[in-house]
matplotlib code that plots the C-alpha trace (Angstrom):
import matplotlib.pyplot as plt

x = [-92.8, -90.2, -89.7, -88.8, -86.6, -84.4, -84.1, -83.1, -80.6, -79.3, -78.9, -77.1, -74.6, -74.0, -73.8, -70.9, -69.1, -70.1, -71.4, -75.3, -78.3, -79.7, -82.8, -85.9, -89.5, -88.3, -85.1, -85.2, -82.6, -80.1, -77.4, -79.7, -81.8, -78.5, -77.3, -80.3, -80.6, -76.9, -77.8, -80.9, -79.4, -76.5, -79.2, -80.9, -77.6, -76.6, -80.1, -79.5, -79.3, -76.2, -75.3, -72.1, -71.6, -72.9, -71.5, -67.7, -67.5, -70.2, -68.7, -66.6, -69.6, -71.6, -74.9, -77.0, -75.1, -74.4, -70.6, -71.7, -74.1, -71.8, -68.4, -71.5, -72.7, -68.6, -68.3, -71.4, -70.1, -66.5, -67.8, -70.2, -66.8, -65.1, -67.6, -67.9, -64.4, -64.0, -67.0, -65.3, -62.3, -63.7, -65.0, -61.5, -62.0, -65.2, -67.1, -66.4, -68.3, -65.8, -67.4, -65.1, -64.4, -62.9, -60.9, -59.5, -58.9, -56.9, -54.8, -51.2, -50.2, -48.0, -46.4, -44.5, -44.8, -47.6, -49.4, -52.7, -54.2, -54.4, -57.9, -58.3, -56.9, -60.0, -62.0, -60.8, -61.4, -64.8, -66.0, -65.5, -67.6, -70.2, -70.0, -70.9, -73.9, -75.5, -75.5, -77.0, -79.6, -80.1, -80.6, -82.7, -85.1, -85.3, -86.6, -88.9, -90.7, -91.0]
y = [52.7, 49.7, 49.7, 53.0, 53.2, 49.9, 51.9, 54.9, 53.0, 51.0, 54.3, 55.9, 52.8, 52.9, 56.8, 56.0, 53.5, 54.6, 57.8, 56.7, 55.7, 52.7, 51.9, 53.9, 53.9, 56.6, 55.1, 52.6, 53.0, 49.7, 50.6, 50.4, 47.6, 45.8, 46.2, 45.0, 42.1, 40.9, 41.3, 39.3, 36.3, 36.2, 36.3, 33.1, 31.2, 31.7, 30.0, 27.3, 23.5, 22.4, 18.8, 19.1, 20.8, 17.5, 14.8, 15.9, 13.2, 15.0, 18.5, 18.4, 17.1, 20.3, 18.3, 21.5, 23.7, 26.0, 26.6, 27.6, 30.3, 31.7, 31.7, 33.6, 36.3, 36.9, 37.6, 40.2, 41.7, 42.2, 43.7, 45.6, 47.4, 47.6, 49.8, 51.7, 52.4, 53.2, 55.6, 57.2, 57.7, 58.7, 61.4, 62.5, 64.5, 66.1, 64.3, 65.9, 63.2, 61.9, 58.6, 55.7, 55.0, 57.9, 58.1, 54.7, 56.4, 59.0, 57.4, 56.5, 53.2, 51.7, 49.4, 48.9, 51.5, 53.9, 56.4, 55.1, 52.3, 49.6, 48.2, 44.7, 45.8, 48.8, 46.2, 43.6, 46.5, 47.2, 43.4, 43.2, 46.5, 44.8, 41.8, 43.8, 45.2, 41.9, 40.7, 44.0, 43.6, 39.9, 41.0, 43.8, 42.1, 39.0, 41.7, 43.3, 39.7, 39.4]
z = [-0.7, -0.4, -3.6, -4.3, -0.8, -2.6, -5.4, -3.7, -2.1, -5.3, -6.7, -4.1, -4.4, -8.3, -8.4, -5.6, -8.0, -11.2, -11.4, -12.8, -11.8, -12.7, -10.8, -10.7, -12.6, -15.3, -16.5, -18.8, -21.1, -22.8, -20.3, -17.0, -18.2, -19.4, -16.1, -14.3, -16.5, -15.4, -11.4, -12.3, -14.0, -11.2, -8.6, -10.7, -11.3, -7.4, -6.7, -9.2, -7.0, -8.7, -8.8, -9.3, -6.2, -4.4, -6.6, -7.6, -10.0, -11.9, -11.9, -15.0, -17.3, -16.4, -16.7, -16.1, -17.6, -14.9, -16.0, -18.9, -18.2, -15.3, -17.9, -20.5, -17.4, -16.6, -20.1, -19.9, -17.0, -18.3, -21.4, -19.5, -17.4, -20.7, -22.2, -18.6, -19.0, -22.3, -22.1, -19.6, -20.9, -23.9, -21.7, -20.8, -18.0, -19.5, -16.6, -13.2, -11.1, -8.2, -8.5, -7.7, -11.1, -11.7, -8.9, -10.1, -13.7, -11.9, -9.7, -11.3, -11.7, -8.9, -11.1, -14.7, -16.6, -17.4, -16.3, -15.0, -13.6, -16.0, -17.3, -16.0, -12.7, -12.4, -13.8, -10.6, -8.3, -9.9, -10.0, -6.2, -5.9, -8.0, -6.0, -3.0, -5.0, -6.4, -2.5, -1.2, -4.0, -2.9, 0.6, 0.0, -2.4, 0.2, 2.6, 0.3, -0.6, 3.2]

ax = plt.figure().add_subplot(projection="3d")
ax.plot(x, y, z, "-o")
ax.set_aspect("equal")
plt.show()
């Protein structure tokens, strides 16, 4: 029952931001088990002891490889929102979901020229959304374990 209540309410948070679900027993297709894979791997990395973190001096050597694997994930991530974008503009206006990431697609952009928001700033505004997901996900899994 907790299981299916988290993702019921993982759901209800990417079908606010992006207009899919991506948690559930029946879906397992690339994009939803792409996605999962990148919250998993940022949940592992954020539990990672990192030495470098205790002993500056040791930071720039990257002894664990930690740097590494977080500059690898980012790059996931950002491709991930690329392809989320460009899906969606592919789309062009075909999809009538008012999920946040169309609302960001619509708005005009504030400033230069142009006449929507551009990509890295939706993908800025998205990464903070997605932020706020991974730490839901990492408190709601630490709740289920308990």
């Amino acid at each position: 029952m907790r299981t299916r209540l988290f993702d019921t309410s993982m759901n209800m948070m990417t079908r606010l931001l992006f207009g899919e679900r991506y948690f559930g027993l029946k879906l397992s297709n690339k994009k939803s088990e792409e996605f999962k894979d990148i919250i998993l791997k940022q949940l592992a990395i954020l539990g990672i002891f990192n030495i470098g973190d205790f002993v500056p001096l040791l930071r720039p050597f990257d002894l664990q490889g930690i740097t590494s694997q977080v500059k690898k994930l980012r790059l996931k991530i950002d491709q991930f929102f690329d392809e989320m974008i460009q899906d969606r503009l592919k789309q062009n206006g075909l999809n009538d979901s008012t999920d946040f990431l169309n609302a960001m697609l619509s708005l005009p952009k504030t400033h230069g020229f142009g006449d929507r928001l551009g990509d890295n700033t939706i993908k800025a505004i998205l990464n903070v959304s997605y932020h706020a997901l991974v730490m839901y996900f990492m408190i709601s899994s630490k709740e289920l374990n308990d």
